[in-house]
N, C-alpha and C positions, 0 to 999 in steps of 0.2 A: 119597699117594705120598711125603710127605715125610715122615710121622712112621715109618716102619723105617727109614730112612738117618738119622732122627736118633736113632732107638734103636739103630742098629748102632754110632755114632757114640759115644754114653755107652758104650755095654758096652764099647768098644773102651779107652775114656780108663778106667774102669775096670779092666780086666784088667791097663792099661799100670802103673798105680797101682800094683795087687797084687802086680806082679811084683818092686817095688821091695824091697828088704831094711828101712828105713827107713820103711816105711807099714805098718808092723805096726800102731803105734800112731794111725794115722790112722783116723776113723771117717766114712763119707761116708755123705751124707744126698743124695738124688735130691730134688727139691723142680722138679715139673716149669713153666715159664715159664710165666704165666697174664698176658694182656694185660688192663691197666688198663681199666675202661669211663670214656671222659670224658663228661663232660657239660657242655652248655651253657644257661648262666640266660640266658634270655629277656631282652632291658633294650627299656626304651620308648625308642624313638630322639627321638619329640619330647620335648623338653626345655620344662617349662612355667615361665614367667616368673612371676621370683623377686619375691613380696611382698616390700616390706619392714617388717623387725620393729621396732614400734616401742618395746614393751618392751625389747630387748636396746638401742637407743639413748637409751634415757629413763635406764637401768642404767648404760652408759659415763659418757652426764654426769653422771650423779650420782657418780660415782668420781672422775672429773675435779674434781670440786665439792669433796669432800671433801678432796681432793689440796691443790688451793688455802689451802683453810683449814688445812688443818694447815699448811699452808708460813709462811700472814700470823701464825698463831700462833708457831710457832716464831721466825720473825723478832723479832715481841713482844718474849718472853721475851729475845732476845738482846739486844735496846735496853735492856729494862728492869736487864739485869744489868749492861750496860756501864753505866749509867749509877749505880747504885746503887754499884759498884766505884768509881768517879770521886768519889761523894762519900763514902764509906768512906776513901779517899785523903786526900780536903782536912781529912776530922776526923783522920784520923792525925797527918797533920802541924801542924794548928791544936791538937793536943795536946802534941805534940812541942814545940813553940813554947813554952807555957805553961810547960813546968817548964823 
């Protein structure tokens, strides 16, 4: 029962179209409503309790491990240049001195 009142309904928005001076160059294309199928995924409502991984924690600390040491290295090197600059220093000037 509904679909000739909705084809009398297009023809009608059609004709109104044609009559226009300006839709000459219009081209309509009818493309009739087709309704979407949804679907629904199934999901397991219990929810099973989570192991834990102990590889992906043995992996953390070991980044963390790494972390560290690069940090007590880096420090290192900062001592050892400050202090190499320091006495770089005292020969400049214990040269300086001499002449």
């Amino acid at each position: 029962m509904s679909l000739p009142a909705k084809v009398n309904k297009e023809n009608f928005r059609l004709l109104d179209l044609s009559s226009d001076e300006e839709s000459e160059d219009l081209q309509l294309e009818i493309i009739p409503n087709r309704k979407k199928k949804i679907t629904r995924k199934e999901r397991n409502r219990t929810v099973p309790p989570k192991e834990p991984n102990v590889g992906s924690e043995v992996q953390c600390a070991l980044k963390w491990a790494v972390r560290g040491t690069l940090l007590l290295w880096l420090l290192m090197l900062t001592w050892i240049c400050a202090a190499l600059y320091d006495q770089v220093s005292i020969m400049k000037l214990d040269i300086a001195k001499g002449m």
